[in-house]
N, C-alpha and C positions, 0 to 999 in steps of 0.2 A: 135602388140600393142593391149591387151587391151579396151574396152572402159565399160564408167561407164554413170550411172545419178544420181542426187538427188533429189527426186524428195519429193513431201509433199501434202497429202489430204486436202485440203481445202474446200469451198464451195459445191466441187460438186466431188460426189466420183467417177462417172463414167468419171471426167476427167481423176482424180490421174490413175485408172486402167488403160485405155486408153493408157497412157503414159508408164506405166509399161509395158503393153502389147506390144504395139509397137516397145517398146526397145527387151524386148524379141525375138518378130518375125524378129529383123533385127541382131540379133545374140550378142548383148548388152553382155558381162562376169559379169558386176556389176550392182547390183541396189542397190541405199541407199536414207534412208531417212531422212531428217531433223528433230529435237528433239527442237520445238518449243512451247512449250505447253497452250502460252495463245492466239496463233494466229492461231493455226492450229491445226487438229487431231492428235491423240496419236500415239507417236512412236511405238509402240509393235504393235498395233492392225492394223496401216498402212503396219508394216513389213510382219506379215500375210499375211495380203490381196496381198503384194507384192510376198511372196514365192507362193503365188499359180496361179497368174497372168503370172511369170516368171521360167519357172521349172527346169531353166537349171543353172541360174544367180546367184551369191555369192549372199549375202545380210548383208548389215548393215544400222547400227546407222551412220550417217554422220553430223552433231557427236552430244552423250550425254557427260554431267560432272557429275562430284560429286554434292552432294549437292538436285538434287531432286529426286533422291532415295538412300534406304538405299542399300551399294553394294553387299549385298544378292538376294533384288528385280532384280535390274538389271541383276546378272550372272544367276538367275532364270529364266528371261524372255527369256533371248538372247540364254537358252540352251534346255529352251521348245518349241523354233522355229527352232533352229537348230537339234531338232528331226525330228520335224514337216517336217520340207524342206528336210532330208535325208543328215545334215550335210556340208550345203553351207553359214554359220554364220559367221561373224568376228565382231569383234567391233573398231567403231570410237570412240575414246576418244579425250576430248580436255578439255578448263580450262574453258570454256565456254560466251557467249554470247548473244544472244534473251533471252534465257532458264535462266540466272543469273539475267540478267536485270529483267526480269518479277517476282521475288522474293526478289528483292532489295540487293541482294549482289555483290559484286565485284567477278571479275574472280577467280579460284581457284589457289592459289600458286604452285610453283613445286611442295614444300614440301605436299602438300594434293594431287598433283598428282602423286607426287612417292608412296603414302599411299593407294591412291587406286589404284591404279598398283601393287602392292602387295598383297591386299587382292582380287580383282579379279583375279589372278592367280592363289593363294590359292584355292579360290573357285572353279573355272573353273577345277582345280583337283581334287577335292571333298575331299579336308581339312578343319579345321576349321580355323578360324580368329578371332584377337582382333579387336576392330573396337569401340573406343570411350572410351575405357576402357572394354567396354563390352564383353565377349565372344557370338563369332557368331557358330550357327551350324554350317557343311557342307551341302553341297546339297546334298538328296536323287538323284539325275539324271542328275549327273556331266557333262560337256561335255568339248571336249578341242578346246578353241575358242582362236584365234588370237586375238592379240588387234593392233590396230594400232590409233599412237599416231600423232592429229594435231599441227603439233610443227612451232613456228615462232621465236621466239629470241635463241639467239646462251645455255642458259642454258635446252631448252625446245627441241633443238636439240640434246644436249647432252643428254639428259632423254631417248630422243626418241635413241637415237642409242644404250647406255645402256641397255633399258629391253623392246623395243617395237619388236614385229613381222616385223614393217612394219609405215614407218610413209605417213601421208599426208600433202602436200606439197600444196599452193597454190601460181599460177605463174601464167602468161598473157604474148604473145607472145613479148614483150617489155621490157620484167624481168629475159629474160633468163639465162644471166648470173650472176645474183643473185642465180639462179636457182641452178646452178652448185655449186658455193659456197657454198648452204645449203645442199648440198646432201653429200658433200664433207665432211662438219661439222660432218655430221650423223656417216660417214662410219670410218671417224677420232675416235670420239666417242666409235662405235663399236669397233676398233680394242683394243683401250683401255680397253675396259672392258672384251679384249678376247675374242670377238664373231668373227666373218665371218662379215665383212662389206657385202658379195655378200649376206647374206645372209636376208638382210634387205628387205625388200619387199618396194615398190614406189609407191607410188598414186599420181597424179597432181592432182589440183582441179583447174578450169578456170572456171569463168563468160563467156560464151560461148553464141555468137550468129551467127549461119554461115548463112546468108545473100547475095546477088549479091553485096552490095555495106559496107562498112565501116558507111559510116552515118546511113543507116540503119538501119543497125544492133546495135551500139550505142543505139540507141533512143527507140531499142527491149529490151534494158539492164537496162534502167535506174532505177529501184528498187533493182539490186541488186548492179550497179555503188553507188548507195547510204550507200551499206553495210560497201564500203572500207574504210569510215569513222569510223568505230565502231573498226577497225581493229589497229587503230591508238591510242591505250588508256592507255599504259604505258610512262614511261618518257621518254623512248627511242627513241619510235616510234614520240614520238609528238618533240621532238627536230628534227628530220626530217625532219618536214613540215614546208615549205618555210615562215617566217614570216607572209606574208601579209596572209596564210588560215587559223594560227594556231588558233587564237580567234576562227575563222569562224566553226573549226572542233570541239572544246571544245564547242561551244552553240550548232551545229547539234548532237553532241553526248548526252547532258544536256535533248535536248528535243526530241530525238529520242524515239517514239512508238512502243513498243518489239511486242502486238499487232498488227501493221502493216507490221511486218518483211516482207520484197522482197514480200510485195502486190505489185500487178502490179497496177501504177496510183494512189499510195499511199497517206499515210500523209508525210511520211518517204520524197518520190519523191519530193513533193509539197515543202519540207523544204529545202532538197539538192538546188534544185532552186532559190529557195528565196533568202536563201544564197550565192548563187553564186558562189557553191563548186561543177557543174555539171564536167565541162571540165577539171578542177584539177582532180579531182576522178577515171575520165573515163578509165584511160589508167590502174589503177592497177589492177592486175589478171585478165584484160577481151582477150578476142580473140572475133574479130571481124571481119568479112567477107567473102568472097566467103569460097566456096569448098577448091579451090587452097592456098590460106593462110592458112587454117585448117590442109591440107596434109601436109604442108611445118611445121607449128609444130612438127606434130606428127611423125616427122621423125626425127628432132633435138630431139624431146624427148625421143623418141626410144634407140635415137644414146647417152645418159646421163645414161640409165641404167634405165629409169622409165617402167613401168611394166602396169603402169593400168593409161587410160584421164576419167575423171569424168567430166561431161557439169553438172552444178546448176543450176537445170531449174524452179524452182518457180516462179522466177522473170520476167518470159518470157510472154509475150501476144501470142504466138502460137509457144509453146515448139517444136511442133509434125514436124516440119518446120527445127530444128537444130538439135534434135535425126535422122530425115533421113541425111542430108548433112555430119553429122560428119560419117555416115555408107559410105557415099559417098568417104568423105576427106581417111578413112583407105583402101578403095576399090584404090583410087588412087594414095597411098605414096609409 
């Protein structure tokens, strides 16, 4: 198995590195960074600093959308780092969330994500592209980068199994077999469109705190336990939730601060609370506790075909604490 971080430059860069590094020296395969742009440093310039922190370690976007660069910028950036690192680049693509909100738009449809799935492959070959009506160059210094698509409803699973490299998955040890059901979606998908379902590549994502105790660990979580509300914002998802929180998630989503995304100790946290959306929230996509509950994952996940465990550690009041335990959790599965 595998293991990942996502991690994000924030106030102090010699934490970010720290983290990068430490993942590195404990044999870390992934490092990616979060694409938040009114709350944290720039994705590009943090990924830099992450390929040279990490020299061994894949590196991406976890995850950018459309919509805040033009998709020439992007396949530019992500193949003048993937020179840079000696060709350890993929990209996380998604429809987007902090990064939409902080520009005022809604998430991006399939249909403009099947659009830019296209002309980023285009590009990434060093073809040209139409993109708005407008004719795009090609890239003078093509590279051929993987995309991998964060997909959550059953048409965004089928997107993903259709034309992604490899999609990302976010689960929590309490969701596993929802788990299985969406991997299933993908591979269903894949075969449909004639691919190799095997040939899909797996990323989990968890809210990750490994801890001696479950309370804990919890209470180490709570910025980004706050996120799983954000996650809840199509019709779908919100006919899900139990009567009595759906108001409660529709005004935490209304006044939610893209600005304080998974600060620890946030406004974000302070809201979740108020509202009284802690303990509903808690249990989705997190992993919570000792060593022993972490291995016992990452061996059911193992056993499903997943490839790569990403821990999201922005949200953490002492990351450096669950990056060694999860080197722990794989040392003991």
């Amino acid at each position: 198995m595998k293991l990942g971080i996502c991690s994000l430059w924030g106030a102090d860069l010699d934490v970010f590195r720290a983290e990068v590094r430490l993942a590195s020296d404990l044999g870390y395969d992934l490092i990616t960074v979060g694409d938040s742009p009114s709350g944290w440093h720039d994705l590009y310039v943090s990924l830099t600093l992450a390929a040279l922190e990490a020299p061994m370690a894949t590196l991406a976007p976890l995850v950018t959308s459309p919509f805040l660069r033009h998709p020439l910028v992007t396949a530019n950036a992500l193949c003048s780092i993937d020179d840079l690192s000696g060709g350890r680049v993929a990209l996380g693509l998604a429809t987007g969330g902090s990064s939409v909100l902080a520009i005022g738009r809604m998430p991006a449809t399939q249909v403009e994500i099947r659009a830019e799935f296209i002309a980023l492959k285009a590009l990434f070959s060093g073809e040209s592209v139409e993109w708005d009506g407008a004719p795009v160059k090609p890239l003078r210094f093509p590279r051929n980068i993987p995309i991998y698509y964060s997909a959550f409803g059953p048409k965004a699973l089928g997107l993903a199994g259709e034309q992604a490299d490899g999609v990302i998955l976010f689960a929590g040890e309490q969701n596993l077999d929802d788990l299985a059901l969406r991997i299933e979606a993908v591979r269903t998908a894949a075969a449909q469109a004639r691919r190799d379902p095997a040939k899909i590549d797996i990323w989990v994502v968890s809210y990750v705190s490994v801890r001696p105790t479950p309370e804990a660990a919890y209470d180490d979580l709570k910025a980004f336990i706050a996120v799983n509300a954000m996650a809840m914002r199509t019709p779908e998802t919100l006919a899900k939730v139990p009567t009595q929180f759906r108001a409660k998630v529709i005004e935490f989503q209304s006044r939610y601060d893209p600005t304080e995304h998974v600060v620890v100790g946030g406004k974000n946290v302070a809201l979740m609370e108020e509202l009284g959306l802690t303990e509903y929230l808690r249990d989705f996509d997190t992993l919570a506790g000792p060593v022993e509950v972490a291995a016992d994952m990452l061996r059911k996940l193992e056993a499903m075909g997943v490839s790569t465990f990403i821990a999201a550690l922005p949200g953490h009041a002492d990351p450096s604490e669950t990056i060694r335990g999860l080197a722990a959790a794989r040392e003991a599965m």
